[in-house]
NUVOLUM-306599 format. One record per atom (N, C-alpha, C): atom name; x, y, z. Coordinates in steps of 0.05 Angstrom, whole numbers, plus 5000, padded with zeros to 4 digits. Atoms other than C-alpha are relative to their C-alpha. Layout:
// NUVOLUM-306599
REC  at  east  north    up
REC  CA     X      Y     Z
...
// end
This chain:
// NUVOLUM-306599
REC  at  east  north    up
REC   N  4972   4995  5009
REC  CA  0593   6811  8202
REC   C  5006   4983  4975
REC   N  4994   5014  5036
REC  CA  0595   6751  8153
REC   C  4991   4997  4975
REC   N  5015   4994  5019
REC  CA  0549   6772  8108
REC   C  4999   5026  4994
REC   N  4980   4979  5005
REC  CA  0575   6832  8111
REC   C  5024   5014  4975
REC   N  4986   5003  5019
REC  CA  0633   6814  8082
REC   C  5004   4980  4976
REC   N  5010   5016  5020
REC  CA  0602   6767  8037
REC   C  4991   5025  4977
REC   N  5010   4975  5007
REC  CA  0565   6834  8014
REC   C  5021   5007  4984
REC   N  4975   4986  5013
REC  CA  0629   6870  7999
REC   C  5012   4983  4986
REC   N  4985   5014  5009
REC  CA  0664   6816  7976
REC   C  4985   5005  4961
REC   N  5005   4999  5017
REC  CA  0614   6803  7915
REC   C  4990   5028  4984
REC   N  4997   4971  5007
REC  CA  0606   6881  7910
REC   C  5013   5010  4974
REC   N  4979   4995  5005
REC  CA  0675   6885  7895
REC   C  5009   4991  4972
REC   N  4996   5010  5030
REC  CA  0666   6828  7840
REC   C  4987   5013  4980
REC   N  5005   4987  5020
REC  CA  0613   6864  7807
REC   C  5012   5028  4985
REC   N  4984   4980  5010
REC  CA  0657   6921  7800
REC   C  5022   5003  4981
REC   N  4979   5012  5028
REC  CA  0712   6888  7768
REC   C  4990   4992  4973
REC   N  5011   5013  5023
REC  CA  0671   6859  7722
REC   C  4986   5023  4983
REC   N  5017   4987  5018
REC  CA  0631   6919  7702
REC   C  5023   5032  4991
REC   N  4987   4974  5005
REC  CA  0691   6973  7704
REC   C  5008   4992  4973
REC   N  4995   5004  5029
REC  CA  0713   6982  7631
REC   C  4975   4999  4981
REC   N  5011   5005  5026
REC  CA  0681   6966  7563
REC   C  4999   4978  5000
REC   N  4978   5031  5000
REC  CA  0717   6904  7554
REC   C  4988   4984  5018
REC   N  5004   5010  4978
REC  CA  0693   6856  7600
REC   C  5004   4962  4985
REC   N  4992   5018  4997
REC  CA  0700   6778  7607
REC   C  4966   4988  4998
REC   N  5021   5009  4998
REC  CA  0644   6725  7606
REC   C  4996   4991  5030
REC   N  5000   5000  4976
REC  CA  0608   6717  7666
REC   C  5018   4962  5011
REC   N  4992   5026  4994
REC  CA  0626   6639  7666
REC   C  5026   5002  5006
REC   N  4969   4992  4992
REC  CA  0703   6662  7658
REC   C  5000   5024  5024
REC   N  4995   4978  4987
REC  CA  0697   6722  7703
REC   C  5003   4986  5032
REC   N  5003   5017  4971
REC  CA  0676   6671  7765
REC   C  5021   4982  5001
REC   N  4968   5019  4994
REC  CA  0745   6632  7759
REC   C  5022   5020  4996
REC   N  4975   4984  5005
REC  CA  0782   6683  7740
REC   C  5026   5018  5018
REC   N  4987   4986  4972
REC  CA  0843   6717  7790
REC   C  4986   5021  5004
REC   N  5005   4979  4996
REC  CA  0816   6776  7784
REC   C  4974   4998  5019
REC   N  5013   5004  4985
REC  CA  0756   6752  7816
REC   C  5009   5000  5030
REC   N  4996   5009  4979
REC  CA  0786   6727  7878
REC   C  5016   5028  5010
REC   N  4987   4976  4991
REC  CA  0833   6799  7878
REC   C  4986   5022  5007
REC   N  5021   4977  5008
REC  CA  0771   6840  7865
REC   C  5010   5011  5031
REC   N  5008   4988  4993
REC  CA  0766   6860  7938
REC   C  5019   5031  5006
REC   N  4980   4977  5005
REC  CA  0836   6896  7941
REC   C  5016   5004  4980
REC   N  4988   4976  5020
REC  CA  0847   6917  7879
REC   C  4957   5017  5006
REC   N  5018   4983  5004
REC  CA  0776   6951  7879
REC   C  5010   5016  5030
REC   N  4983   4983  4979
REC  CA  0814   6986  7946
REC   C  5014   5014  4990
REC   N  4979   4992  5017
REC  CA  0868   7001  7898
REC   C  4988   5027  4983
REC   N  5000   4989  5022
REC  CA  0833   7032  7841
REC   C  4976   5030  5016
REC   N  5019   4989  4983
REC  CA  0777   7070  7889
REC   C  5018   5020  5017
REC   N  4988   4983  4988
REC  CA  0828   7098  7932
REC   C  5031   5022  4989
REC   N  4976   4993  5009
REC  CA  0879   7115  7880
REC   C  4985   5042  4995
REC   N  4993   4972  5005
REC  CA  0897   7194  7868
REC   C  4994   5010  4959
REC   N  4991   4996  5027
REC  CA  0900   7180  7796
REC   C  4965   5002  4980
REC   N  5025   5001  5012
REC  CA  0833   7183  7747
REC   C  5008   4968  4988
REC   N  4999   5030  5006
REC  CA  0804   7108  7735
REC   C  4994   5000  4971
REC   N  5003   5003  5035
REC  CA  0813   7103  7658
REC   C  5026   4979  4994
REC   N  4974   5014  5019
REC  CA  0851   7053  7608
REC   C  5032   5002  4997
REC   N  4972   4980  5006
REC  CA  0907   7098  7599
REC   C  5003   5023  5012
REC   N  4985   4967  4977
REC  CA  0947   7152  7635
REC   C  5020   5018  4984
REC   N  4983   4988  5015
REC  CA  0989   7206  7612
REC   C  5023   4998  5014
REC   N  4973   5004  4984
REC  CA  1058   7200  7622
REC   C  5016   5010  5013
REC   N  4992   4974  4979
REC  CA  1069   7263  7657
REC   C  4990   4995  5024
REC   N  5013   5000  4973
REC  CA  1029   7239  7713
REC   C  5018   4986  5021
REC   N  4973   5008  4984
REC  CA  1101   7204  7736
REC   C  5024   5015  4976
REC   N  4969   4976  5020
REC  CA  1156   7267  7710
REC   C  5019   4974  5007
REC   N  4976   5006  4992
REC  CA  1205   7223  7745
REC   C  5011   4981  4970
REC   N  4985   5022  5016
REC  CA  1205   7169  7688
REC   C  5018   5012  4975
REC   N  4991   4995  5032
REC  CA  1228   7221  7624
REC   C  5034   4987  5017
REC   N  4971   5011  5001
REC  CA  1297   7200  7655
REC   C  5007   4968  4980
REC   N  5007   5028  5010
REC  CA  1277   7125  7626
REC   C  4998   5013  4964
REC   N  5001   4987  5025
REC  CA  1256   7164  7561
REC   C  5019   5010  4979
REC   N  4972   4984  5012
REC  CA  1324   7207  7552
REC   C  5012   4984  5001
REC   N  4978   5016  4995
REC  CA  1364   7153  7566
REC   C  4988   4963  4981
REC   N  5005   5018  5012
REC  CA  1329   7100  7518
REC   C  5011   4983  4983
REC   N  4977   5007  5013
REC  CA  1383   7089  7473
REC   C  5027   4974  5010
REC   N  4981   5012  4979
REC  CA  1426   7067  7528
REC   C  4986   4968  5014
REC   N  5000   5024  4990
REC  CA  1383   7017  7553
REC   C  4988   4979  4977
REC   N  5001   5019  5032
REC  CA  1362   6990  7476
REC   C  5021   4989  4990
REC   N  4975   5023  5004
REC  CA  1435   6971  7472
REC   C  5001   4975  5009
REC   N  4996   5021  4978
REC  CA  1438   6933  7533
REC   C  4972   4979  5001
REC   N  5034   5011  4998
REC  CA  1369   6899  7521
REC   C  5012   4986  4970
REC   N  4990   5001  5031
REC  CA  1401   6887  7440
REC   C  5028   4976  5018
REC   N  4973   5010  4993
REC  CA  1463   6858  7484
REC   C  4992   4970  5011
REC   N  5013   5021  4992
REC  CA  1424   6798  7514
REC   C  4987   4986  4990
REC   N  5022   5013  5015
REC  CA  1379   6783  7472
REC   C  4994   4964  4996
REC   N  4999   5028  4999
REC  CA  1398   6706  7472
REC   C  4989   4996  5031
REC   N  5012   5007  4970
REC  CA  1377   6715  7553
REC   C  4970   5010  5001
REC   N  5034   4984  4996
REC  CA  1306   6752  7540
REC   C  4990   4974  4985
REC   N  5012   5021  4995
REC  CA  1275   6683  7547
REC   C  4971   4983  5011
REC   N  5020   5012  4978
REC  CA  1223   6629  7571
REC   C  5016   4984  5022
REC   N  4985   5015  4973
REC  CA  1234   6599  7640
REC   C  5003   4973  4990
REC   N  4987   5023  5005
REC  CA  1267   6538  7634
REC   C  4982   4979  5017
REC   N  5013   5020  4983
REC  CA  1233   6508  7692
REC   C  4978   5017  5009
REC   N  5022   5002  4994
REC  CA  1160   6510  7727
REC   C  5000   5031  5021
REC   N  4997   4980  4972
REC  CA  1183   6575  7766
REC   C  4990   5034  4992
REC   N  5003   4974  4996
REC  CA  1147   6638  7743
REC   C  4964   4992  4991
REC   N  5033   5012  5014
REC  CA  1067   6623  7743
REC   C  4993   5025  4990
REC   N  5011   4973  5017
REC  CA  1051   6702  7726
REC   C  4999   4993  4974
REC   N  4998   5001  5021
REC  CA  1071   6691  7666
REC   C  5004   4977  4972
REC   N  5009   5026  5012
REC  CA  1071   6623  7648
REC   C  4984   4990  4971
REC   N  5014   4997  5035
REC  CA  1012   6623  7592
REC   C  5013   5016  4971
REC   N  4984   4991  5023
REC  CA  1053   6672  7554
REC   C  5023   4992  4986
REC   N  4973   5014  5017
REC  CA  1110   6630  7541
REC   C  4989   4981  4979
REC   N  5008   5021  5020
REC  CA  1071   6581  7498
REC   C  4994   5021  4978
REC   N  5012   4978  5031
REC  CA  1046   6642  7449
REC   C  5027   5016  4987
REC   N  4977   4993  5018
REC  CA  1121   6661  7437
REC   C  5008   5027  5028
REC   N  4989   4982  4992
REC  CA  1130   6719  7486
REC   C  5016   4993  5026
REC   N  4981   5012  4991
REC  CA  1191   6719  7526
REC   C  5010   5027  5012
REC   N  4995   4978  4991
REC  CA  1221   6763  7583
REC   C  5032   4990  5012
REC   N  4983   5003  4985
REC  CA  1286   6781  7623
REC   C  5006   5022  5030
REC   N  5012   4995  4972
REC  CA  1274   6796  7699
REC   C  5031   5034  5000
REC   N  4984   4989  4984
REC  CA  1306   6862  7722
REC   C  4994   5013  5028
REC   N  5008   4993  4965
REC  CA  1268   6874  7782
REC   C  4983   4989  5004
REC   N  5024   4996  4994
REC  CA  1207   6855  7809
REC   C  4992   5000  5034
REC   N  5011   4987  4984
REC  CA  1179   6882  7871
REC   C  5024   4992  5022
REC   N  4979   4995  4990
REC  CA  1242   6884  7912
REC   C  5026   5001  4992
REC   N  4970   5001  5014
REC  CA  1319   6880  7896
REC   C  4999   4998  4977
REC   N  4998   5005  5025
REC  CA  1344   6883  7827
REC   C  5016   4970  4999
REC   N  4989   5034  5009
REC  CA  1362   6806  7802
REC   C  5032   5011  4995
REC   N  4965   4996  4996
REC  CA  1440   6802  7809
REC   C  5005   4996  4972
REC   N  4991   5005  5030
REC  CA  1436   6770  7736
REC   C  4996   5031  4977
REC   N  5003   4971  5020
REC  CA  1406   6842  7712
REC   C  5026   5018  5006
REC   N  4981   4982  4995
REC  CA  1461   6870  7749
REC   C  5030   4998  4990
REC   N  4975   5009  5009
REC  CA  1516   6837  7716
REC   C  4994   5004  4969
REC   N  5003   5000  5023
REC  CA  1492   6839  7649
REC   C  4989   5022  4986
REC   N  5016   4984  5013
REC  CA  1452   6907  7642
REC   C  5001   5023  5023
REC   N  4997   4979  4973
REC  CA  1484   6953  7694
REC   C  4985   5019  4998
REC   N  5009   4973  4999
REC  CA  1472   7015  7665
REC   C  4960   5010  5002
REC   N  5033   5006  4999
REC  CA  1391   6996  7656
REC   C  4996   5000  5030
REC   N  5010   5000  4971
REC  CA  1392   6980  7733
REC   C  5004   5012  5013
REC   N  4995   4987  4974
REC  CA  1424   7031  7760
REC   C  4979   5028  4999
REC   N  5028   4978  5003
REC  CA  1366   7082  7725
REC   C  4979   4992  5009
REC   N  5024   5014  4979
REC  CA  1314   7039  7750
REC   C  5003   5009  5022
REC   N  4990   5005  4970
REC  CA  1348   7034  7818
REC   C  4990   5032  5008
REC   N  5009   4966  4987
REC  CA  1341   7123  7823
REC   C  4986   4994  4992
REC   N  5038   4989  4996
REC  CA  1264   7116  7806
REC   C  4989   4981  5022
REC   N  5016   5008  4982
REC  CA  1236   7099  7873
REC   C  4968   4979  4991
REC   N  5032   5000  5007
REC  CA  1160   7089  7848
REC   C  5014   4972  4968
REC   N  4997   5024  5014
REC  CA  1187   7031  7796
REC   C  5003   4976  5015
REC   N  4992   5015  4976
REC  CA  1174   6968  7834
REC   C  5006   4983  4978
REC   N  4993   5018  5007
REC  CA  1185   6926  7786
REC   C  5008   5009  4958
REC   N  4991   4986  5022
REC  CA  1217   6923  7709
REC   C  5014   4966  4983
REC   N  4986   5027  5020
REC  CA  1237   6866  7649
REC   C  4995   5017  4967
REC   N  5003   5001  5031
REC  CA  1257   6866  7582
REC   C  4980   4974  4990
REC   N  5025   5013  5020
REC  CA  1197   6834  7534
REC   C  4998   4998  4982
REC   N  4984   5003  5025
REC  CA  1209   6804  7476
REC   C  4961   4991  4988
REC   N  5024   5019  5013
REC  CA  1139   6791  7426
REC   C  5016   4995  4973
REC   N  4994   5007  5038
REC  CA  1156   6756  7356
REC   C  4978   4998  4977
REC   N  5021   5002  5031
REC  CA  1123   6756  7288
REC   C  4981   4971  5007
REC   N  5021   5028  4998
REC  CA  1058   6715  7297
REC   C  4995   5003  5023
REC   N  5010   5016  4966
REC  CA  1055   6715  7381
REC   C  4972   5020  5004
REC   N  5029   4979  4990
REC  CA  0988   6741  7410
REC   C  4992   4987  5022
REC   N  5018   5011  4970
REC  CA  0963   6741  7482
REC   C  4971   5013  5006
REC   N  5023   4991  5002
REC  CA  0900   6741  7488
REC   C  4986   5015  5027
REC   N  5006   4981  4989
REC  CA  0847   6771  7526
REC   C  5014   5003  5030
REC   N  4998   5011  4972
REC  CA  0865   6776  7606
REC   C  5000   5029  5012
REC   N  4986   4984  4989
REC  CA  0874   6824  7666
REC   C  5020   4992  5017
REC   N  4979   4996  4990
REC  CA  0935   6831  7705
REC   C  4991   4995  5035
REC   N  5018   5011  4985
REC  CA  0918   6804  7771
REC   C  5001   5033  5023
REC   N  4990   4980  4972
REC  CA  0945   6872  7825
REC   C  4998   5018  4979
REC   N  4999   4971  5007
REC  CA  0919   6941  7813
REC   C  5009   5025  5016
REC   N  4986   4990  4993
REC  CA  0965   6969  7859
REC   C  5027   5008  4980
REC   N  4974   4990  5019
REC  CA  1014   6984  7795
REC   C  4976   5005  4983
REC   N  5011   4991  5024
REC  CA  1005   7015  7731
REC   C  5019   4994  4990
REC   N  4983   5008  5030
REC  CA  1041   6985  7662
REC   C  5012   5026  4993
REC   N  4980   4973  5017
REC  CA  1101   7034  7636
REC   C  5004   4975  4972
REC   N  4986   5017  5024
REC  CA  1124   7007  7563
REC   C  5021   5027  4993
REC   N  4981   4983  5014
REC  CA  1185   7038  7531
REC   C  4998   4983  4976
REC   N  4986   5006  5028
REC  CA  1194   7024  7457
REC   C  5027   5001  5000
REC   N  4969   4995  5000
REC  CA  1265   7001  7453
REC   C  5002   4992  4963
REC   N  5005   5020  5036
REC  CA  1261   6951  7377
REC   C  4979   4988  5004
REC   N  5031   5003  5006
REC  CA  1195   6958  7353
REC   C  5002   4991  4966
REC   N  5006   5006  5032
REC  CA  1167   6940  7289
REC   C  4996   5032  4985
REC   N  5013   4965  5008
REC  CA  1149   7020  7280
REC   C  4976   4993  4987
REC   N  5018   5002  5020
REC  CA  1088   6990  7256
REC   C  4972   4999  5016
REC   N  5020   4994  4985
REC  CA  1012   6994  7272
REC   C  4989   4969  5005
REC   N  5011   5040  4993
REC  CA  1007   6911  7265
REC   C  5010   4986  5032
REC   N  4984   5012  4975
REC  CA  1048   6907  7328
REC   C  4981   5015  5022
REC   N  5024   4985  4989
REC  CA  0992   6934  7381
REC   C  4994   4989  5018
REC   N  5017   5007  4977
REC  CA  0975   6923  7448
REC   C  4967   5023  5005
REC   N  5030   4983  5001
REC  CA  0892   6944  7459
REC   C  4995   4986  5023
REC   N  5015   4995  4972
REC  CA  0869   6964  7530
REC   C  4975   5007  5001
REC   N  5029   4988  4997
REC  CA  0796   6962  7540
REC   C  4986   5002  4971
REC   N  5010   4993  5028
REC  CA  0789   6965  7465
REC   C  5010   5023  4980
REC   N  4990   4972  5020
REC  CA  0832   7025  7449
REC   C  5033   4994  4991
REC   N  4964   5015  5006
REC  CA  0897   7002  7416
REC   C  5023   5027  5002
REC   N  4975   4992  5001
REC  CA  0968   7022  7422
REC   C  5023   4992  4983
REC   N  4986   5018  5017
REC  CA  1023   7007  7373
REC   C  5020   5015  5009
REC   N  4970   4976  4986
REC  CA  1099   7026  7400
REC   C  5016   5000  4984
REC   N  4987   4982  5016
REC  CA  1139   7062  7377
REC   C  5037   5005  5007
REC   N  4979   4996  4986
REC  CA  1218   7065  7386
REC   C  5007   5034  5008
REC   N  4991   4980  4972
REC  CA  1241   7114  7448
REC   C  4969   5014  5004
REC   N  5024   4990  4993
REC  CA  1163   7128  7458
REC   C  4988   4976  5025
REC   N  5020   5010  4968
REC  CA  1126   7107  7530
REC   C  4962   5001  4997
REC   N  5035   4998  4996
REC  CA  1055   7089  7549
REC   C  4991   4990  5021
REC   N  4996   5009  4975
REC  CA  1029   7085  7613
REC   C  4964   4984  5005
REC   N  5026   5020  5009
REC  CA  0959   7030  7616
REC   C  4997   4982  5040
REC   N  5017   5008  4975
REC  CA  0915   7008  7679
REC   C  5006   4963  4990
REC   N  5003   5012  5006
REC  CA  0932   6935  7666
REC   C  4979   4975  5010
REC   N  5023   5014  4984
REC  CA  0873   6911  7708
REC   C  4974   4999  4985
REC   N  5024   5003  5024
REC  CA  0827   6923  7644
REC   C  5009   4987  4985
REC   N  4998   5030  5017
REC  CA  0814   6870  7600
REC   C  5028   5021  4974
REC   N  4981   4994  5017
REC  CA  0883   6880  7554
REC   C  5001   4974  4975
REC   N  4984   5018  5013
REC  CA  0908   6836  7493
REC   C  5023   5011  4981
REC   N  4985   4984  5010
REC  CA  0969   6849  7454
REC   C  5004   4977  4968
REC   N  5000   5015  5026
REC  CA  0990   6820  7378
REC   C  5026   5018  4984
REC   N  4971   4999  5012
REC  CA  1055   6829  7337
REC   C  4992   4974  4968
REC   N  5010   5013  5025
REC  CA  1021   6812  7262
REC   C  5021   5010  4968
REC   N  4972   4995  5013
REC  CA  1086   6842  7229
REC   C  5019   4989  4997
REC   N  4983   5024  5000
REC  CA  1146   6814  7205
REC   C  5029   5000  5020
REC   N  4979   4997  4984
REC  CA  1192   6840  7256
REC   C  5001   5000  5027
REC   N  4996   4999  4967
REC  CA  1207   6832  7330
REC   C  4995   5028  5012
REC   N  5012   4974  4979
REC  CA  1188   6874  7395
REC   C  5010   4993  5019
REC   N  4996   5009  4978
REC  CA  1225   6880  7443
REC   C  4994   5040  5018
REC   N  5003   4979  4984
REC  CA  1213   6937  7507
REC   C  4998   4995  5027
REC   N  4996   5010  4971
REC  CA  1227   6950  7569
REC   C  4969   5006  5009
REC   N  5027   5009  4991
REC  CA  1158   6934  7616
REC   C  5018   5008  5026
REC   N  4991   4997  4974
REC  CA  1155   6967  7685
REC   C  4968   5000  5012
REC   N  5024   4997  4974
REC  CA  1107   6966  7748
REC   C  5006   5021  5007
REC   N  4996   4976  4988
REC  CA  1101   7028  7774
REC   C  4974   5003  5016
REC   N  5024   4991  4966
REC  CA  1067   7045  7848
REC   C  4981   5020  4991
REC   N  5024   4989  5013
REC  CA  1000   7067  7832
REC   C  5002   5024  5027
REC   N  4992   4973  4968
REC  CA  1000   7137  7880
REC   C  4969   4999  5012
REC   N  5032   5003  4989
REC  CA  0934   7140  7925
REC   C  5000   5015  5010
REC   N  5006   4974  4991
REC  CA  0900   7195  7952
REC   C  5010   5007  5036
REC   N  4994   4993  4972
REC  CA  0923   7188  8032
REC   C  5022   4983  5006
REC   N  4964   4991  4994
REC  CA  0997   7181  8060
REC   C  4980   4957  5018
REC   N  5004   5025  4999
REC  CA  0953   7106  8097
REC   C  4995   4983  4970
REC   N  4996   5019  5022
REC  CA  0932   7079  8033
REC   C  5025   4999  4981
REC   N  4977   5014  5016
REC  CA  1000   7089  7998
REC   C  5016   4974  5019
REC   N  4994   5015  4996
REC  CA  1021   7045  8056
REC   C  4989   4973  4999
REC   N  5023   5026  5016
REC  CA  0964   6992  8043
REC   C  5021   4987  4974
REC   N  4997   5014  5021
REC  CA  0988   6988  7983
REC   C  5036   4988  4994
REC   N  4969   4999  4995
REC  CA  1072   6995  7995
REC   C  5003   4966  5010
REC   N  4993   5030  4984
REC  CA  1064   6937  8043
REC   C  4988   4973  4986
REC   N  5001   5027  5024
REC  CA  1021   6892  7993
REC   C  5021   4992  4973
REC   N  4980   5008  5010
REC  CA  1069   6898  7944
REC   C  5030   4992  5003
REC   N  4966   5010  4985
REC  CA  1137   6884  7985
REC   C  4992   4979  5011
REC   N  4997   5024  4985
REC  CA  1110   6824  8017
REC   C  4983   4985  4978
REC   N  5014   5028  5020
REC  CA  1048   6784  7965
REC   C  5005   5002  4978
REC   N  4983   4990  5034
REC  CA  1084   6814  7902
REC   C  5017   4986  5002
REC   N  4973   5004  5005
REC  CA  1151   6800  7921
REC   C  4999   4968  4999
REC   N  4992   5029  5006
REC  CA  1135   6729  7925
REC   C  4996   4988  4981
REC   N  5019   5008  5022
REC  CA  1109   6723  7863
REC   C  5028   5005  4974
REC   N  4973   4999  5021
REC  CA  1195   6734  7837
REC   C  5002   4980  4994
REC   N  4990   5020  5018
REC  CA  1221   6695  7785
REC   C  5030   5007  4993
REC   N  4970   4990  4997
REC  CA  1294   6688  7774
REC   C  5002   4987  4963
REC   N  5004   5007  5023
REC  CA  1323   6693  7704
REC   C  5023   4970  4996
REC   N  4969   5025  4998
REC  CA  1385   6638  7726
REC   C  5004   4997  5036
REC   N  5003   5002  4974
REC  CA  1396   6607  7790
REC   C  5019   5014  5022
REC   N  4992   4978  4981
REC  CA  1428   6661  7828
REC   C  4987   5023  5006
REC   N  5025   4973  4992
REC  CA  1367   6706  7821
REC   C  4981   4986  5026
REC   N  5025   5012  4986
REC  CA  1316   6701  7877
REC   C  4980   4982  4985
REC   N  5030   5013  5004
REC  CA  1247   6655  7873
REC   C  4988   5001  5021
REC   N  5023   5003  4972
REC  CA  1193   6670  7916
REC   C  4982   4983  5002
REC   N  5009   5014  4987
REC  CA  1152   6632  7958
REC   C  4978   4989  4984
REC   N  5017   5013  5016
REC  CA  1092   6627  7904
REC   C  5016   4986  4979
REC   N  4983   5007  5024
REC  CA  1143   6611  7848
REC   C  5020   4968  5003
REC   N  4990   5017  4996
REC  CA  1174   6559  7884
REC   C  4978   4972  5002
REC   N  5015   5019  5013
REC  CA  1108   6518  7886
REC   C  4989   4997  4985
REC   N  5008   5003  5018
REC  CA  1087   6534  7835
REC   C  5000   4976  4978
REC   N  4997   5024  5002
REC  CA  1115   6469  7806
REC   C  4983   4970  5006
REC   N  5023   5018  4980
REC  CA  1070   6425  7847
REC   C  4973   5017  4987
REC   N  5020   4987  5002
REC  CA  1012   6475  7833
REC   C  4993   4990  4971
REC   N  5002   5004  5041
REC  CA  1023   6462  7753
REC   C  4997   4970  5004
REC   N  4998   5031  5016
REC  CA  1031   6387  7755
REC   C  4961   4995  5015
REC   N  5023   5012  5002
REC  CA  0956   6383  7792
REC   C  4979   5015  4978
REC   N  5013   4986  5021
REC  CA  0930   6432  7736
REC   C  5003   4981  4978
REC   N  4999   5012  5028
REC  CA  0959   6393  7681
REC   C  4989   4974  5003
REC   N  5022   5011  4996
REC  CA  0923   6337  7707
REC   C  4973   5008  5002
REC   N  5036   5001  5004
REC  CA  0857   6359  7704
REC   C  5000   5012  4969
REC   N  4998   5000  5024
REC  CA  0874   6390  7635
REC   C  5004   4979  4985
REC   N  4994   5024  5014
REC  CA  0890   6321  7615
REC   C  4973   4990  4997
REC   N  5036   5006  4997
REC  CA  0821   6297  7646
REC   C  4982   5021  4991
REC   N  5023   4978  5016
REC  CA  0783   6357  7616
REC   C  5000   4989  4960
REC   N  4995   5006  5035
REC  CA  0817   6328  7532
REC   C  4984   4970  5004
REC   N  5012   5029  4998
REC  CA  0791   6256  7558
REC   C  4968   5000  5003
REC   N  5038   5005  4988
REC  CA  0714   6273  7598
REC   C  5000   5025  5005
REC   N  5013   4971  4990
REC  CA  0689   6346  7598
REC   C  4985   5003  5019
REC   N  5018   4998  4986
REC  CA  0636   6329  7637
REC   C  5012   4984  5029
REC   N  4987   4998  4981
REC  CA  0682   6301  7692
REC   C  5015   5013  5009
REC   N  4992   4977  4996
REC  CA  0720   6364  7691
REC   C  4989   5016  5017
REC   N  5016   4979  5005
REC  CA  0669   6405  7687
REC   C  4980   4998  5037
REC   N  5010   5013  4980
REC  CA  0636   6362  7752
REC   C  5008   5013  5035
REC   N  4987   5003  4977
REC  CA  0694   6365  7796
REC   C  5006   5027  5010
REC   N  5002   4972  5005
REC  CA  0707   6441  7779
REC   C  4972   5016  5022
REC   N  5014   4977  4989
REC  CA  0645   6469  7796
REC   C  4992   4984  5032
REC   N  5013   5018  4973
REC  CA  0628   6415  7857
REC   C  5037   5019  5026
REC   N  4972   4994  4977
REC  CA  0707   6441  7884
REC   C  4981   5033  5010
REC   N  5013   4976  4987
REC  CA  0674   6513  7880
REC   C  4983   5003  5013
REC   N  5025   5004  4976
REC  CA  0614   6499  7918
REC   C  5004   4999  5017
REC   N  4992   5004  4976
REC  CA  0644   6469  7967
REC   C  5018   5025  5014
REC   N  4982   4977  4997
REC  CA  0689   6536  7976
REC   C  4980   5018  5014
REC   N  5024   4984  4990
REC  CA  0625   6577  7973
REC   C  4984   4990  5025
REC   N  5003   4999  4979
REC  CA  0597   6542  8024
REC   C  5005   4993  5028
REC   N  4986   5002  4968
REC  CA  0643   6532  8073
REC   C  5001   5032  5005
REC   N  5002   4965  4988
REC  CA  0647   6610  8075
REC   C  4974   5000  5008
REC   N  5020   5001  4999
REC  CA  0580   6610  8079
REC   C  4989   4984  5029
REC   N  5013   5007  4979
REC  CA  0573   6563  8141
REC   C  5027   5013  5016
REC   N  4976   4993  4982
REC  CA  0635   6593  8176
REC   C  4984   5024  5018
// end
């Protein structure tokens, strides 16, 4: 049985690693989340309804042209905040953490349960269209500026699929997120819907701001059990993974240690600028020890 799921387990990694074009180095690929997620998202992507490619057409969810027709309406209200489409102030959203140093900057209106009370006070009419699309679990305004670029990565849960709306774009082709290697540049009141579990990076090499609304949307799966597989992973190891945009929004349970989690990271980033090779030591001696404690269990 435990070799078994030893079996599957690294199966699962080579699958992540070899789906796509795009791929990661093996040295990065073995630390990477996606590694450790491989075995259910490769559940995810295997059991989904949908064809496993980069990109989806945006008909494959009718429900969202409501999000589409109504883009105007929520490019005001997204235009109306703009001093709140932000970085976290404090240690409390690790998803997204790396992206705040390269300039890009969000403002929470959902993520995988309730809508944030702060979205609801400040961006009604945005939450109450969200609120009718069921299949949106989650949703923020996203701000990139002239110069920011995130580089390569995947998205750790392939139980969603990436929506973008173009709300204030650059209209230009320098502003470009590229999935897998096939770029996108947005476009105002234009959507695009992207597997974000393949290697993505995005770049804003124009002189104007980007801002758009960013949604999760419930990836559909081929049997009435795996949409609950996946329903119930995202309402309970998603939802803890909320970030509040002010302290009357929720913080979930990862987000709240996350704090603690960062200050022993930024110690060993300290000791990685001082001794690489004591980094580098303790690193792979911690993973060993991981591998084979599974391994004698």
């Amino acid at each position: 049985m435990k070799w078994t799921l030893i079996t599957l387990f690294l199966a699962s990694v080579c699958y992540t690693h070899y789906r796509g074009k795009v791929r990661h180095r093996w040295l990065r690929q073995s630390t990477d989340h996606s590694t450790f997620m491989a075995p259910i998202n490769a559940f995810m992507t295997l059991f989904s309804s949908l064809p496993d490619k980069p990109y989806h057409d945006v008909n494959s969810y009718p429900e969202l042209k409501a999000l589409a027709e109504q883009w105007q309406v929520i490019r005001d209200e997204a235009i109306a905040l703009q001093g709140e489409i932000k970085a976290s102030a404090n240690m409390d959203d690790a998803g997204f953490n790396s992206f705040f140093r390269r300039g890009w900057t969000r403002f929470y209106l959902k993520w995988y349960g309730e809508s944030h009370p702060s979205a609801v006070q400040r961006c009604p009419r945005t939450v109450a269209i969200l609120d009718s699309i069921p299949t949106i679990k989650a949703a923020m305004f996203t701000q990139l500026p002239p110069g920011a670029d995130l580089g390569k990565h995947r998205d750790p849960y392939a139980g969603s699929l990436r929506y973008h709306l173009g709300l204030v774009t650059p209209n230009d082709d320098r502003c470009f997120i590229d999935v897998d290697g096939v770029r996108y540049s947005w476009r105002d009141g234009e959507a695009v819907i992207f597997d974000e579990t393949y290697i993505h990076w995005a770049a804003n090499e124009s002189d104007k701001n980007r801002i758009i609304l960013f949604c999760d949307l419930e990836r559909k799966m081929k049997w009435r059990w795996a949409q609950a597989v996946n329903h119930w992973f995202s309402s309970t190891v998603m939802a803890a993974t909320a970030a509040p945009n002010d302290m009357h929004d929720r913080t979930g349970g990862v987000n709240r240690a996350f704090k603690y989690i960062y200050s022993v990271r930024a110690a060993f980033k300290r000791l990685k600028a001082r001794n690489k090779f004591a980094y580098y030591a303790i690193k792979w001696s911690f993973l060993a020890a991981i591998v084979g404690g599974v391994i004698l269990i």
